[in-house]
C-alpha positions as semicolon CSV with decimal commas, in nm:
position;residue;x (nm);y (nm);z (nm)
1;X;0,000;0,000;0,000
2;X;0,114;0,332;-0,073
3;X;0,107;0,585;0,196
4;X;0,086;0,954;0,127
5;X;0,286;1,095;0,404
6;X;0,225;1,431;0,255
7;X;-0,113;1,451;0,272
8;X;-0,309;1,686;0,534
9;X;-0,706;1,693;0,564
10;X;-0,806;1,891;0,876
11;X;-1,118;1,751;0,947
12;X;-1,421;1,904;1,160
13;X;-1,635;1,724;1,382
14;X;-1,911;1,981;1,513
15;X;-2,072;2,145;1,183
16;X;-2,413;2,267;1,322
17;X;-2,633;2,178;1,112
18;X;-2,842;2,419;1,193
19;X;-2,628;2,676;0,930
20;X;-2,827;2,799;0,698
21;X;-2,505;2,869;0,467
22;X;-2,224;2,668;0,531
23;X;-1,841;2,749;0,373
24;X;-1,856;2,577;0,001
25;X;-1,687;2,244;0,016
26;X;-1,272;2,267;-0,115
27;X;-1,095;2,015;-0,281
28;X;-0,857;1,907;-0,011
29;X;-0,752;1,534;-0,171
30;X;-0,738;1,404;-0,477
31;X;-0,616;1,034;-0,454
32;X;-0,576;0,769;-0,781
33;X;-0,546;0,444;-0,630
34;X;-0,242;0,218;-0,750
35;X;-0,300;-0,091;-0,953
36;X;-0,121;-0,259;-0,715
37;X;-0,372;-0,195;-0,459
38;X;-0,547;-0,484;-0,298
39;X;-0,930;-0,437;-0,212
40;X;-0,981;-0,278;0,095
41;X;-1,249;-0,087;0,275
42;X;-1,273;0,288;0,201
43;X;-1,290;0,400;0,571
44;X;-0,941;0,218;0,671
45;X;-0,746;0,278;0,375
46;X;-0,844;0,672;0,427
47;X;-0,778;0,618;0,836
48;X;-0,438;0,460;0,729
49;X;-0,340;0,717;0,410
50;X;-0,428;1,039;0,542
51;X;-0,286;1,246;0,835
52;X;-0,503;1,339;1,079
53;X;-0,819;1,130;0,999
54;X;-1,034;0,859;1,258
55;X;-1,267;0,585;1,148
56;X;-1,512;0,824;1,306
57;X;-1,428;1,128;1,102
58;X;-1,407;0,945;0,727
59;X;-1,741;0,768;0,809
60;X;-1,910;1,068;0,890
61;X;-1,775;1,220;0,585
62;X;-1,880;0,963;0,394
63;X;-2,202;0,964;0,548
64;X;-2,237;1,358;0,395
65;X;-2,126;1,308;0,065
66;X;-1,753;1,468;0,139
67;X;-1,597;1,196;-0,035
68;X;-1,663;1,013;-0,327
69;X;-1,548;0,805;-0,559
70;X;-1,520;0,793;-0,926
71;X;-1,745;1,132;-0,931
72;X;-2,010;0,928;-0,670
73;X;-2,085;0,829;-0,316
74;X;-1,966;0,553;-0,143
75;X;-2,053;0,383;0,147
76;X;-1,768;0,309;0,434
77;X;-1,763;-0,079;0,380
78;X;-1,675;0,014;-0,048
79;X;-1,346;-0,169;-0,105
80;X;-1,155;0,031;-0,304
81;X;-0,976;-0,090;-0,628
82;X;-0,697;-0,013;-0,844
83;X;-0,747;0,318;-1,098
84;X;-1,042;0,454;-0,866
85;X;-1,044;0,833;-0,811
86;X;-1,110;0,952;-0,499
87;X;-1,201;1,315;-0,378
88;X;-1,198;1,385;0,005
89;X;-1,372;1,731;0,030
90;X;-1,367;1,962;0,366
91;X;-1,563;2,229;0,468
92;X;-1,295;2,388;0,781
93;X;-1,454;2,696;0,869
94;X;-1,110;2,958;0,983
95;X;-1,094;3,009;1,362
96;X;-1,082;3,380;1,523
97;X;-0,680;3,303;1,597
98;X;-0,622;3,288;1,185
99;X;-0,870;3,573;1,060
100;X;-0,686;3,897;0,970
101;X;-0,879;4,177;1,145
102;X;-0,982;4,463;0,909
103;X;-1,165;4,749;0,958
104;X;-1,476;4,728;0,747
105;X;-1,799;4,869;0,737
106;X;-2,071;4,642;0,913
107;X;-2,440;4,737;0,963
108;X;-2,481;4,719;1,337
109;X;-2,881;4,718;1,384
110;X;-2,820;4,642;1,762
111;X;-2,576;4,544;2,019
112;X;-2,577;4,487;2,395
113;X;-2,313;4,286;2,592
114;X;-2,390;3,941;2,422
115;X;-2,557;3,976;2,100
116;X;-2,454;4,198;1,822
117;X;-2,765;4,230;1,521
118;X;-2,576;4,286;1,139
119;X;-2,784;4,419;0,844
120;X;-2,551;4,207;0,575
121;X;-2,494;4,367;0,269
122;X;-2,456;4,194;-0,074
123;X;-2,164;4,070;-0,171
124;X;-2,034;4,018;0,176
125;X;-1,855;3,647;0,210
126;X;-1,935;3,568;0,576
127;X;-1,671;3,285;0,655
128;X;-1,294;3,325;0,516
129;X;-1,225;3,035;0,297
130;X;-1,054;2,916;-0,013
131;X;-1,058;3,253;-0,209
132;X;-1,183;3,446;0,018
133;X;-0,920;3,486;0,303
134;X;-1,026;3,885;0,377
135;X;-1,316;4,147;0,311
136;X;-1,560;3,887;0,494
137;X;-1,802;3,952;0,810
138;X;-1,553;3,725;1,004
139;X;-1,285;3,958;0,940
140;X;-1,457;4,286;1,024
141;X;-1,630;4,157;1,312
142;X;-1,272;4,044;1,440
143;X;-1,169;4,420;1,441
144;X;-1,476;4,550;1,548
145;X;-1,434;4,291;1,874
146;X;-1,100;4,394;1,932
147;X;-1,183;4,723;1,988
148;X;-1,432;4,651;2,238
149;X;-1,142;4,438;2,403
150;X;-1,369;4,148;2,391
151;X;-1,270;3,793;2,498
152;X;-1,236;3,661;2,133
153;X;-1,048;3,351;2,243
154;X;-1,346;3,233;2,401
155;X;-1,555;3,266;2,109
156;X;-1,596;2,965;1,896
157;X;-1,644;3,036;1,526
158;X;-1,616;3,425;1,586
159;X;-1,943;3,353;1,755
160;X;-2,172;3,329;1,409
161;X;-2,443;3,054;1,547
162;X;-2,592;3,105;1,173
163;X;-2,469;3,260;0,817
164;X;-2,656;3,373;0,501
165;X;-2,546;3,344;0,151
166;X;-2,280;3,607;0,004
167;X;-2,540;3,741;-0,189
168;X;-2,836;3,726;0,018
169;X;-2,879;4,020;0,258
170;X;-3,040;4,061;0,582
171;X;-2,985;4,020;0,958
172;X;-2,722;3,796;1,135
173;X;-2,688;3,752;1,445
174;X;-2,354;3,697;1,611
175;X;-2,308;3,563;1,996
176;X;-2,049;3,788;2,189
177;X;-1,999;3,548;2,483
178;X;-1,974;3,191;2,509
179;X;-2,275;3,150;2,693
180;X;-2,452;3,324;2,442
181;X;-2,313;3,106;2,195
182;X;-2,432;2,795;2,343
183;X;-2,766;2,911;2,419
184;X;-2,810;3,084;2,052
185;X;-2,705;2,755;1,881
186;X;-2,966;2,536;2,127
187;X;-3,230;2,751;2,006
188;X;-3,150;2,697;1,641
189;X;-3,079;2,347;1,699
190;X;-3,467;2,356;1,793
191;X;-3,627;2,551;1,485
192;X;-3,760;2,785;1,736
193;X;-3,573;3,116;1,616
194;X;-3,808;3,334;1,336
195;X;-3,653;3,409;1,054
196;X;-3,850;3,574;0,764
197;X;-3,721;3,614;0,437
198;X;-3,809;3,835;0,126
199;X;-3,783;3,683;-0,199
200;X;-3,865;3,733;-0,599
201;X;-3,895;3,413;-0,766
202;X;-3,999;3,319;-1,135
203;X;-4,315;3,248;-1,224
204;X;-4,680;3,313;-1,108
205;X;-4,760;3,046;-0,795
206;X;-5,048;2,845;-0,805
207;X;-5,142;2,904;-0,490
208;X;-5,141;3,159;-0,218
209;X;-4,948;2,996;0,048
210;X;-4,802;2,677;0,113
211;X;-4,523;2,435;0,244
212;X;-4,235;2,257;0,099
213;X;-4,125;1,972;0,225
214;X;-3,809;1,835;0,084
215;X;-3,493;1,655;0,177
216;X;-3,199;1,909;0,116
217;X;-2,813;1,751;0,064
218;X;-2,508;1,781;-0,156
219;X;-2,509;1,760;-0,539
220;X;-2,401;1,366;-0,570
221;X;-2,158;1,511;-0,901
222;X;-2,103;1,921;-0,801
223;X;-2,010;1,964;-0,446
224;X;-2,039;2,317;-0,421
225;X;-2,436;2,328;-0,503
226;X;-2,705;2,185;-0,330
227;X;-3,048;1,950;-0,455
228;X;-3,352;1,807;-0,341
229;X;-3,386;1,391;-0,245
230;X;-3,717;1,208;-0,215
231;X;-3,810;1,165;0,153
232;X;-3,762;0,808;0,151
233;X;-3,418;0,808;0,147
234;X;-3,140;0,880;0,374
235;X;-2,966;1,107;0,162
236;X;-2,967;1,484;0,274
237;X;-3,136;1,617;0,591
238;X;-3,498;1,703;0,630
239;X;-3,598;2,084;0,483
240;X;-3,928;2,282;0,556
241;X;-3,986;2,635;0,400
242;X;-4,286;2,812;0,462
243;X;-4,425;3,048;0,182
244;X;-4,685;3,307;0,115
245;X;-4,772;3,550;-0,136
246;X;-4,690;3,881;-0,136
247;X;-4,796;4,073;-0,472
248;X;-4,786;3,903;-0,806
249;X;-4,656;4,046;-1,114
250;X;-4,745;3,758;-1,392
251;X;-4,399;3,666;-1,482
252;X;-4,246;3,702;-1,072
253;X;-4,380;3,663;-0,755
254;X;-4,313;3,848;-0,444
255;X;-4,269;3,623;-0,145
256;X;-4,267;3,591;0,200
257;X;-4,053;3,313;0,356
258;X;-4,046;3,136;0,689
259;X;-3,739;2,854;0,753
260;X;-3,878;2,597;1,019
261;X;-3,513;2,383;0,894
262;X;-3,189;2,584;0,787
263;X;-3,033;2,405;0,595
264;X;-2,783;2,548;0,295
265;X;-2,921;2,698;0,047
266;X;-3,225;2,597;0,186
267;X;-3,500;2,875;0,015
268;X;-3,268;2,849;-0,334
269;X;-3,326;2,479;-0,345
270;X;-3,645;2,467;-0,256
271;X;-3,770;2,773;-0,493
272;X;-3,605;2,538;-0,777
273;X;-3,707;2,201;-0,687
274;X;-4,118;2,380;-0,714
275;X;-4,004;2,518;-1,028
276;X;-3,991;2,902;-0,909
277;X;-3,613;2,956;-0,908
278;X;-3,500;3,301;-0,736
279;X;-3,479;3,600;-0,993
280;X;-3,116;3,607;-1,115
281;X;-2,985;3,330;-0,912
282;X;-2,701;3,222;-1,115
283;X;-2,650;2,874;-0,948
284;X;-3,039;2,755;-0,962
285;X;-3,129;2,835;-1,315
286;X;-3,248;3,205;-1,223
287;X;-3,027;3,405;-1,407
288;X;-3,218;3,367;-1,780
289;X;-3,596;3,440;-1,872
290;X;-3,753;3,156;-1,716
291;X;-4,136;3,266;-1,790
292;X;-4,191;3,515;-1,987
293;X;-4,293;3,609;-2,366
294;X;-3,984;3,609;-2,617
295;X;-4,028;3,978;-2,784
296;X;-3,689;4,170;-2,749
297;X;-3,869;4,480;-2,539
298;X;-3,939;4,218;-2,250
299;X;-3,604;4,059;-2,305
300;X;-3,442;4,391;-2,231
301;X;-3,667;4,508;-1,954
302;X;-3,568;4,132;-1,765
303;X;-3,208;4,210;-1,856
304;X;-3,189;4,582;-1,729
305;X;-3,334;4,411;-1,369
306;X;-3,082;4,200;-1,423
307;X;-2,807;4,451;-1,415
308;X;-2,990;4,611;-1,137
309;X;-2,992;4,368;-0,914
310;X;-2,710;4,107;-1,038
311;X;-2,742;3,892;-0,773
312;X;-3,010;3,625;-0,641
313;X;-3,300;3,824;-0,500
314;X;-3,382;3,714;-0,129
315;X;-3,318;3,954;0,198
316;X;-3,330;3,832;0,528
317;X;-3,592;4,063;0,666
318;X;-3,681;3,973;1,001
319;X;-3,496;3,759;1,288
320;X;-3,661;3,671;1,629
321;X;-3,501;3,451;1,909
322;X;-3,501;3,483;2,312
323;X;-3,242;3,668;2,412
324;X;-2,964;3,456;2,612
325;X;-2,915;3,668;2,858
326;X;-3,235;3,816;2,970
327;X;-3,459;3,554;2,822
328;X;-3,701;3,753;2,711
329;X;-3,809;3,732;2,291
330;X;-3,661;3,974;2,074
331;X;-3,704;4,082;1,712
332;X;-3,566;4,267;1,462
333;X;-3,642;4,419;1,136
334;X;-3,464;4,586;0,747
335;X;-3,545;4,733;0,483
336;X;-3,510;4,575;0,114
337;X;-3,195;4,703;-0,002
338;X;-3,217;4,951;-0,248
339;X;-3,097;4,755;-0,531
340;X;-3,428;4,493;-0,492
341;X;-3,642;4,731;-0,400
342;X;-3,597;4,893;-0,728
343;X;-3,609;4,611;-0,948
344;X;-3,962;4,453;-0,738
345;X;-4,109;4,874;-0,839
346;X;-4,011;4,838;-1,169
347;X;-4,214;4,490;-1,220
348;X;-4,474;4,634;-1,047
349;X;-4,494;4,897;-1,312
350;X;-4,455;4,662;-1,580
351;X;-4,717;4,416;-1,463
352;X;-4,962;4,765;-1,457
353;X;-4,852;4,892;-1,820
354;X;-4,963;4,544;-1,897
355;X;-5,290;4,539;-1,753
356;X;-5,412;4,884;-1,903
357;X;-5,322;4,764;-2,267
């Protein structure tokens, strides 16, 4: 057997999975197996090749789709053979001790001496990962802390119990002790914080209001996106979005969103798997004229929103959860940002242009 002595995978065995948005999985291995090999089971010949890794942490990984083989999963008794491919993926989220603190501009809605409320903007990574070692929340809120002289060795995961999308904006809230912490991630651990998102998806919906109910998991062939898995199976991890009707503009809808599950990419997923994908959301099919007429004056009009807004359109809006401290329920609200606001008042003057003809 060869043994890759060079190899590191830092593996991580507490992932809430109450994130909404975890870090997109990185390529940390890429092993070809020799044709020497003999057959062996997946979950030793990992243990035995890679630095760092337990029986305990490959299963689970296998378990979540972070490894596959041959471009699929595998379960831990596979025997590996000679000329497979295998991909070990990781999802290490960067630790207060390695963020570079920078001063940037953060949204502070509230703050008292354990929780601290952000407004998010757009385009604002919230973990550092591969790519995206500064500009992130992480990295202002690690300046911002040590001005305040806060304990930041204490906190664990810069004290972020939940995240949001890089392009999705709204409220976060971040824990500022480790008490806090603990208690935050207990109450998202029981689906008992309120979150309330604004969204503009494709289409008209057929009805009102309603519920979708649908496993949520890891692309089995593209890591970094997410996909819906029939309820039978044990793939993925139970999802439940509540949605309602806001305004309709024949072509969009205006929605209002409730997560009861947080899982990543949760809303996006679920919007798609229905078949109303978020306006301009690149990575669910969003980002071209999904319904619609085919004349060039509506093609442009879709395209100028586009250019508007050039990002998926969904805000977190509202976020309610008892506070750890004084345990009484507190809520918080935003405003669309400007660049969704303006695109939802343009269809809405579209969708009237259209009904006086």
């Amino acid at each position: 057997m060869t043994e890759n002595k060079d190899i590191e995978v830092i593996w991580d065995d507490d992932e809430p999975e109450q994130q909404e948005d975890t870090a997109e999985p990185v390529e940390r291995v890429r092993i070809t197996i020799p044709r020497k090999q003999e057959p062996l089971r997946i979950d030793k010949y990992l243990m035995i090749t890679l630095e760092g890794a337990t029986r305990n942490k490959i299963q689970q990984a296998l378990e979540e789709g972070f490894i596959i083989v041959n471009n699929a999963t595998v379960k831990s008794n596979y025997k590996i053979k000679p000329a497979d491919e295998i991909i070990v993926y990781e999802t290490r989220k960067a630790e207060l001790g390695e963020v570079i603190p920078q001063n940037l501009p953060l949204n502070i809605v509230y703050e008292d001496d354990t929780v601290l409320i952000i407004n998010k903007a757009a385009g604002m990574v919230v973990h550092p990962g591969c790519g995206n070692y500064t500009g992130t929340l992480v990295n202002g809120l690690a300046y911002y802390l040590q001005q305040e002289k806060i304990d930041t060795d204490s906190l664990q995961r810069v004290g972020l119990v939940h995240r949001i999308d890089k392009d999705t904006t709204g409220l976060v809230v971040i824990a500022k002790t480790a008490d806090a912490m603990t208690n935050l991630a207990a109450q998202f651990k029981k689906h008992t914080v309120y979150r309330r998102y604004i969204a503009l998806v494709w289409g008209d919906m057929e009805k009102d209001e309603g519920t979708v109910i649908a496993r949520v998991g890891r692309n089995l062939r593209f890591r970094k996106i997410m996909d819906v898995f029939p309820n039978d199976e044990d793939y993925g991890k139970e999802a439940i979005t509540h949605y309602k009707v806001l305004e309709r503009f024949n072509y969009v809808t205006l929605l209002e969103l409730k997560l009861e599950t947080g899982r990543t990419h949760q809303i996006r997923v679920h919007m798609k798997y229905i078949g109303h994908p978020l306006f301009n959301d690149a990575t669910y099919g969003g980002d071209r004229i999904v319904k619609g007429t085919i004349f060039n004056k509506y093609k442009q009009f879709v395209e100028n929103n586009f250019k508007i807004l050039p990002r998926h359109a969904l805000h977190a809006k509202e976020l309610g959860f008892i506070h750890p401290a004084t345990g009484e329920w507190i809520q918080f609200n935003s405003d669309l940002p400007n660049d969704m606001q303006e695109v939802i008042d343009k269809w809405r003057i579209y969708t009237t242009a259209i009904t006086k003809k």
